[in-house]
Backbone as CSV, one residue per row, in Angstrom:
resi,resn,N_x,N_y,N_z,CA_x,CA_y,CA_z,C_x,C_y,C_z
1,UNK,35.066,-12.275,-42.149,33.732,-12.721,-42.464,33.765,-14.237,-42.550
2,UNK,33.046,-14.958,-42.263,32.859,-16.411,-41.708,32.219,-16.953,-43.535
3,UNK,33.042,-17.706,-43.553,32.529,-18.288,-44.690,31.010,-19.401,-44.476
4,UNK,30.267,-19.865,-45.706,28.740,-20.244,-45.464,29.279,-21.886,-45.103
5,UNK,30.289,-22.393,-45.079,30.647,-23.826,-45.380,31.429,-24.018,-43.566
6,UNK,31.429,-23.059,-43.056,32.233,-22.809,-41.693,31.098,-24.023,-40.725
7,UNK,31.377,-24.848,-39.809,30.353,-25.376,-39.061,29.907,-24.235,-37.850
8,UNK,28.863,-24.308,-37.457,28.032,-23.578,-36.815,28.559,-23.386,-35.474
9,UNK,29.218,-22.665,-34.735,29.203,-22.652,-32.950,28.531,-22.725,-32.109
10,UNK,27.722,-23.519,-31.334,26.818,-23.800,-30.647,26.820,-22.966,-29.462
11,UNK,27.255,-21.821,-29.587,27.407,-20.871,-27.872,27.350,-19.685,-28.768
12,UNK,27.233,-19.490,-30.038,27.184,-18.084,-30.717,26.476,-18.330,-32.252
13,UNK,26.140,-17.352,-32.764,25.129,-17.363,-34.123,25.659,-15.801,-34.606
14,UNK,25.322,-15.803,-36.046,25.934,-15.156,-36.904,24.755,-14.122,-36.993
15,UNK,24.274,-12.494,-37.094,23.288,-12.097,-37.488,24.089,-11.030,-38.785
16,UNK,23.095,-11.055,-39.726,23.876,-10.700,-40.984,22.933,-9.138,-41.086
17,UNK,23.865,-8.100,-40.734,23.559,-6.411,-40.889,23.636,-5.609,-41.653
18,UNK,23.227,-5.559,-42.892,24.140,-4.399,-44.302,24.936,-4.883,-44.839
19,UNK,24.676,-6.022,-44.724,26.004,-7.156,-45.630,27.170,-7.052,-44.354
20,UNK,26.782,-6.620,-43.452,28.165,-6.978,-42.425,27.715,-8.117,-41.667
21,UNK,28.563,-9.167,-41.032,28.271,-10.252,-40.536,28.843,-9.903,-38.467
22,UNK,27.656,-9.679,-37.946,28.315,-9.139,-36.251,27.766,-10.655,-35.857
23,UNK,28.857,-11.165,-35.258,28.828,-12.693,-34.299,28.310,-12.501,-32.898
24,UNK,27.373,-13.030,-32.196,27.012,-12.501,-31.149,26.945,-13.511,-30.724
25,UNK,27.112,-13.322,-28.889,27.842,-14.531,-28.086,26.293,-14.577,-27.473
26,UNK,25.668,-15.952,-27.573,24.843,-16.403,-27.017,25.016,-16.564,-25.520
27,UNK,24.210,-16.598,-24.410,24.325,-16.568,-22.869,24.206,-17.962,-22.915
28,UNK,25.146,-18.952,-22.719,25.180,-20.508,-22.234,24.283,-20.422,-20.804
29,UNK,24.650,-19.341,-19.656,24.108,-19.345,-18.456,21.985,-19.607,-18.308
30,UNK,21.885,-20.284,-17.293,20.155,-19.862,-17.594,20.271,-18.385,-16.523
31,UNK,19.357,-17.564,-17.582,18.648,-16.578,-17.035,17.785,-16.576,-15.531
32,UNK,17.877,-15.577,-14.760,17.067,-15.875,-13.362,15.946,-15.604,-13.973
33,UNK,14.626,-16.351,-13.097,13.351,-16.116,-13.282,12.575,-14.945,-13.077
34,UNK,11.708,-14.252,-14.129,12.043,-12.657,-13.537,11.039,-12.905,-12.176
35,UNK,9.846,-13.442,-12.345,8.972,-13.419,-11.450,9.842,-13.428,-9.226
36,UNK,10.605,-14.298,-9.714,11.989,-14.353,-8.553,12.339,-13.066,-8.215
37,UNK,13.029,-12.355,-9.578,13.705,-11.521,-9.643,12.613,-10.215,-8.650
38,UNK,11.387,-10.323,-9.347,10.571,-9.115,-8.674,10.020,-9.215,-7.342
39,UNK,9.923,-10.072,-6.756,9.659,-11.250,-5.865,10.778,-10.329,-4.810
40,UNK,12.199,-10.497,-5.314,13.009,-10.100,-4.062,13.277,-8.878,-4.060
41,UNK,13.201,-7.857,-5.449,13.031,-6.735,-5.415,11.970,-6.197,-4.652
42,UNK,10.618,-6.429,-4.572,9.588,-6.221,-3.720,10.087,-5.925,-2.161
43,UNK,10.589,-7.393,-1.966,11.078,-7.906,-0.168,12.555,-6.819,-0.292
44,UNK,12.882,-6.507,-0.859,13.898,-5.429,-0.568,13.249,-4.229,-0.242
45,UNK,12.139,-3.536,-1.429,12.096,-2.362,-0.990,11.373,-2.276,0.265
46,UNK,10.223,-3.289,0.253,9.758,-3.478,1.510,10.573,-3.432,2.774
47,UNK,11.764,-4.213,3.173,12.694,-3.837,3.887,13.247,-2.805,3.884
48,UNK,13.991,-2.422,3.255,14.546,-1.081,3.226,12.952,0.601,3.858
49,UNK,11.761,-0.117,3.137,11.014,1.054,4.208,11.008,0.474,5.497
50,UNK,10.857,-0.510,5.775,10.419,-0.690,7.303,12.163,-0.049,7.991
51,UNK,13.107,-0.202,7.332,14.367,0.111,8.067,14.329,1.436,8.108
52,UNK,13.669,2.186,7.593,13.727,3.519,6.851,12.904,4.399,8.500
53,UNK,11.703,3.787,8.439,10.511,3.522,9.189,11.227,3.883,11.104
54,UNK,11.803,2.337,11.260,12.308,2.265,12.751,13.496,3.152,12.864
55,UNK,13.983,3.305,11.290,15.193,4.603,12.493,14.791,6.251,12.756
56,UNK,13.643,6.380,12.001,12.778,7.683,12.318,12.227,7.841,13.517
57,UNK,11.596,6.486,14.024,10.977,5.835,15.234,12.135,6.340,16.351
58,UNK,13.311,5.278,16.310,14.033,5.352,17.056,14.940,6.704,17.529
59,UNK,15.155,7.228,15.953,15.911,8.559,16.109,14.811,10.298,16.645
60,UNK,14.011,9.795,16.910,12.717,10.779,17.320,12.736,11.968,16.261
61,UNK,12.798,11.295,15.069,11.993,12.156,13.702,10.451,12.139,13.174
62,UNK,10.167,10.750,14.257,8.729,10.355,14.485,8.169,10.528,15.823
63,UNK,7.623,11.523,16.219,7.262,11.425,17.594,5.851,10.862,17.859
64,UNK,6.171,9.997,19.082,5.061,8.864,19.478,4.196,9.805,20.277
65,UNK,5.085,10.389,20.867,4.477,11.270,21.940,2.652,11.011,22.141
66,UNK,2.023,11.918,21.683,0.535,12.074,20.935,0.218,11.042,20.764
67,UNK,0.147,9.768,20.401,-0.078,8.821,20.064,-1.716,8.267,19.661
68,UNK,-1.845,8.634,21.116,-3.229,8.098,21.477,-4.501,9.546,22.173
69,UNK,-3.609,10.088,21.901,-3.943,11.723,22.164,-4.758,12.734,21.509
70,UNK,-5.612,13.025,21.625,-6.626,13.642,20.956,-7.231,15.025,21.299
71,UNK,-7.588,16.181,20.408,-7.845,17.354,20.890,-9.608,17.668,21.109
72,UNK,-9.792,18.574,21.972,-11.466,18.536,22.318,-11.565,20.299,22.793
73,UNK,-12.474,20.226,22.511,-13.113,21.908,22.544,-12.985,21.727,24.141
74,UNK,-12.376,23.241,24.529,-12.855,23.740,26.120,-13.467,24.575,26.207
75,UNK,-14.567,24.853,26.221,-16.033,26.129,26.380,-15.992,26.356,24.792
76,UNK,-16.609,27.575,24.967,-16.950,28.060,23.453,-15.819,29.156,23.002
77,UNK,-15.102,29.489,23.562,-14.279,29.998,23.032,-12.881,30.300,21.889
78,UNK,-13.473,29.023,21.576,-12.254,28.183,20.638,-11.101,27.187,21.000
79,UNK,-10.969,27.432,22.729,-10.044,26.909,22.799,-10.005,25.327,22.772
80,UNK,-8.674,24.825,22.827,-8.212,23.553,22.881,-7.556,22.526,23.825
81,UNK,-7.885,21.196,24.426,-7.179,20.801,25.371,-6.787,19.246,24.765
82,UNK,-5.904,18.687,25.169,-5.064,17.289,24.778,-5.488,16.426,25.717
83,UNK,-6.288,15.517,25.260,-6.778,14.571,26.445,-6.882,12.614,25.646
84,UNK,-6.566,11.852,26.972,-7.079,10.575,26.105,-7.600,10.024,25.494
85,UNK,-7.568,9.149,24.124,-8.532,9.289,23.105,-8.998,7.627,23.098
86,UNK,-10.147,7.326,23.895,-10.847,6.046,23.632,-10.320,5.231,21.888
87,UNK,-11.118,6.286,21.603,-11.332,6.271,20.001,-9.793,5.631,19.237
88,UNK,-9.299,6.244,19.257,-7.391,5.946,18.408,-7.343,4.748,19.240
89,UNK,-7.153,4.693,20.313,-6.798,3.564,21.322,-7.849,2.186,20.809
90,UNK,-8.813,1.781,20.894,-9.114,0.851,19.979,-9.141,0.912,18.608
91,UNK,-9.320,1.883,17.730,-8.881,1.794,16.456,-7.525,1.383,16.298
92,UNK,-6.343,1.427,17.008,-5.015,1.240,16.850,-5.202,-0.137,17.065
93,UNK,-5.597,-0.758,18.061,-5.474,-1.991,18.873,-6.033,-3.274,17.387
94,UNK,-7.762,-2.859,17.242,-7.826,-3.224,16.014,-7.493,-3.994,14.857
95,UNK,-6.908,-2.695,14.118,-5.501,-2.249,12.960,-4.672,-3.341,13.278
96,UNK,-4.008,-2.940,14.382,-3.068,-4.248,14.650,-3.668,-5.690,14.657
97,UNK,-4.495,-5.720,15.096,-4.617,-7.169,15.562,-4.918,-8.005,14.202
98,UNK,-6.123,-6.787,13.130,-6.188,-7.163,11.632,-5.283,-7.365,10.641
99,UNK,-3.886,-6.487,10.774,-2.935,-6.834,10.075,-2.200,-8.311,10.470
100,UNK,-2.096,-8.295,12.168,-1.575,-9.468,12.367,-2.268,-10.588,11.675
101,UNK,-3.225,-10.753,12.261,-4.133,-11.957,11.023,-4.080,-12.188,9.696
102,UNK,-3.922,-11.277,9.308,-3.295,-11.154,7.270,-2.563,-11.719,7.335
103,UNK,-1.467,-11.191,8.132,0.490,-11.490,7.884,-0.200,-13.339,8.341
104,UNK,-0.256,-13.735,9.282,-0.456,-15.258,9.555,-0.894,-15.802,8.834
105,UNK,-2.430,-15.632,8.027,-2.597,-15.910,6.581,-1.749,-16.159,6.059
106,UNK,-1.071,-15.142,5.076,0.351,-15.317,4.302,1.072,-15.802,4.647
107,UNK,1.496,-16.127,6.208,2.644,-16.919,6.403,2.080,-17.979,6.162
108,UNK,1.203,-18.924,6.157,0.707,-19.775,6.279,0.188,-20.318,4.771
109,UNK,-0.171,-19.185,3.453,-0.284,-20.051,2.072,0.398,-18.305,2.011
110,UNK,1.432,-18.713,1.441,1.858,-17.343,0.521,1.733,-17.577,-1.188
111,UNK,1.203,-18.198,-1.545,0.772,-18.514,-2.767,-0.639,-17.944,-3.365
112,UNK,-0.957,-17.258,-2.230,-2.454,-16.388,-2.391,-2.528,-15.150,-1.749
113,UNK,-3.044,-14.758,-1.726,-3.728,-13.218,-1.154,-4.937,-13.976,-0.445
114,UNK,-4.768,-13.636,0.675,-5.635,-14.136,1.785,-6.991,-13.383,1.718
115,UNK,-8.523,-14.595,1.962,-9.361,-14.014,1.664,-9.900,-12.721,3.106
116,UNK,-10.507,-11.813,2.696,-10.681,-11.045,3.960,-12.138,-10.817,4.711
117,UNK,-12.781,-11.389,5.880,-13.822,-12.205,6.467,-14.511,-11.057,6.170
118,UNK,-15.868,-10.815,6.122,-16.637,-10.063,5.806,-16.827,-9.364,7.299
119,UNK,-16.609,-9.731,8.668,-16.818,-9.470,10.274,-15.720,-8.678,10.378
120,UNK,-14.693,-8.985,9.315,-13.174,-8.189,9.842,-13.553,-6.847,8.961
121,UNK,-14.230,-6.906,8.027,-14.348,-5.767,7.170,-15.607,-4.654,8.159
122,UNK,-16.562,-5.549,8.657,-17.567,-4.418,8.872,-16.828,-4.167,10.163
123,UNK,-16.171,-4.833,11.085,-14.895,-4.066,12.164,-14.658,-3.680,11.873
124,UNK,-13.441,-3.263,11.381,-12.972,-2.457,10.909,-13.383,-0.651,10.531
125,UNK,-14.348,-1.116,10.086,-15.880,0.258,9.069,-15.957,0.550,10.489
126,UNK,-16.415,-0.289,11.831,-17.362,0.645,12.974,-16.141,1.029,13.489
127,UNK,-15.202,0.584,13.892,-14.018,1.196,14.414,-13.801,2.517,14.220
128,UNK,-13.791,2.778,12.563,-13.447,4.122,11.689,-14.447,4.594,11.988
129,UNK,-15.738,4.265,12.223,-17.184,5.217,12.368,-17.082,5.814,14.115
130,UNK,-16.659,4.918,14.655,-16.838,5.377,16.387,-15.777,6.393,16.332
131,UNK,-14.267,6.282,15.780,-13.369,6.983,16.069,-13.905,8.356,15.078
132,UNK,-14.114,8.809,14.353,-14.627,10.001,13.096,-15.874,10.554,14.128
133,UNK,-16.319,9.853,14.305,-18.073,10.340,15.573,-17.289,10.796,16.816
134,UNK,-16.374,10.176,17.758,-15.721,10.854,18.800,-15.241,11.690,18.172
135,UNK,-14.403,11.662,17.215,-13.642,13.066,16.735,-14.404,14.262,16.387
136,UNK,-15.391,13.905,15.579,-16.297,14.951,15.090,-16.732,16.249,16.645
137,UNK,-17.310,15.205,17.681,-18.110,15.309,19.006,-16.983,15.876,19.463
138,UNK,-15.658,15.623,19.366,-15.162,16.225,20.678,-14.027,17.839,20.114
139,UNK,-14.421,17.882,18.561,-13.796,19.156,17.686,-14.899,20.349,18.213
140,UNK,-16.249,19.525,17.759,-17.596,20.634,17.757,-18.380,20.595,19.171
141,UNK,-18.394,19.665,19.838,-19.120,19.695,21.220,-17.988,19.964,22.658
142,UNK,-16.903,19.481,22.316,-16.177,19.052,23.529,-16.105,17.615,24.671
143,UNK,-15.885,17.544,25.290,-16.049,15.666,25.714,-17.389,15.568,26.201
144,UNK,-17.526,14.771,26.482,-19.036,13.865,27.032,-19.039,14.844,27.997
145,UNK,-17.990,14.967,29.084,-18.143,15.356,30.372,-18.328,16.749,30.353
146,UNK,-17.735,17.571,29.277,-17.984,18.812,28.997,-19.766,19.233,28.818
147,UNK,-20.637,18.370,27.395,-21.638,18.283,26.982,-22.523,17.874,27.996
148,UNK,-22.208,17.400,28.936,-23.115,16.718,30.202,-23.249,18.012,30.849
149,UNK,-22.522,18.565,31.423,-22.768,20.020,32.216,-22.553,21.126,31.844
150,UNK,-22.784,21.241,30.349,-23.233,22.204,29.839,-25.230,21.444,29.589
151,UNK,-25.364,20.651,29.056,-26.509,20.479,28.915,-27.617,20.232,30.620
152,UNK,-26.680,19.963,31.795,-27.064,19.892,33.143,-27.283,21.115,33.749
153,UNK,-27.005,22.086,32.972,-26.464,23.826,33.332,-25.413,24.284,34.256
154,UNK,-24.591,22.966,34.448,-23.095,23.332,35.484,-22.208,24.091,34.140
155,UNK,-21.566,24.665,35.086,-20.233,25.642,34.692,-19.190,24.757,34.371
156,UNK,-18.954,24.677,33.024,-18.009,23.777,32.967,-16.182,24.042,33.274
C-alpha cells in the first residue's frame, strides 16, 4: 500500500476500493479518434460487400442471364414468354448514371451528403412509373404487339 507522503506517478493514479488501494496504469498513448475509427470500419464493411458482391457475380451464384428480360402474357391462357424489356433497360441505365453522379458529388466534397436535384428525383419516380406500367401491361395484357391484334381482331 503506497503511503499518502509517496510523490505522485505521472503515467498512473491510485483508485482507493474497500480500503484496498488498486494502482492503475494510465494510457500515455493518444487514443484513435473514434469518428476515424467508424469512418474505416464503414469503408471496410462496405468493401468487404462489394467483394462479397463480385465473387457471386463472377462465380455465377448471381445470374445475369435475365437481366434485362422480362415476362408477358401469350393469349389468354396463362401462358408465359421471356422477351426484351424496354422498361429495366432504361431504368437500369438511369440508376446508374444517378448513382454515378452521387459518387462524383462525394468524391468531390466528402464532407457532406450531396444535395439531390429535384429533376433527378422526379427521373427517377417516371422511370419507376414507365417500368411498373410496362410491367403491369405486359403481366395482364401481353405486349403492345400482342394488344394491337387482339384489339385489330388478328390471331395473335
Amino acid at each position: 500500500m503506497p503511503s499518502s507522503d509517496a510523490s505522485p506517478i505521472p503515467t498512473c493514479f491510485v483508485v482507493p476500493i474497500d480500503k484496498l488501494y488498486i494502482m492503475l496504469v494510465a494510457h500515455t498513448l493518444a487514443m484513435p479518434n473514434v469518428a476515424n475509427f467508424a469512418a474505416w470500419e464503414g469503408i471496410i464493411l462496405l468493401a468487404s460487400f462489394l467483394v462479397m458482391v463480385l465473387w457471386k457475380l463472377f462465380s455465377g451464384d448471381i445470374p445475369l442471364d435475365d437481366l434485362l428480360s422480362g415476362d408477358a402474357r401469350t393469349g389468354y391462357r396463362g401462358n408465359y414468354s421471356t422477351f426484351f424489356s424496354p422498361g429495366r433497360a432504361q431504368m437500369l441505365m438511369l440508376t446508374i448514371v444517378s448513382a454515378t453522379y452521387l459518387l462524383l458529388q462525394v468524391i468531390q466534397d466528402p464532407t457532406k451528403f450531396p444535395d439531390v436535384p429535384n429533376s433527378m428525383l422526379t427521373t427517377l419516380g417516371g422511370s419507376q412509373a414507365v417500368y411498373l406500367a410496362g410491367k403491369a401491361q405486359a403481366l395482364y395484357f401481353g405486349r403492345f404487339r400482342d394488344l394491337a391484334e387482339l384489339v385489330l381482331g388478328r390471331k395473335p
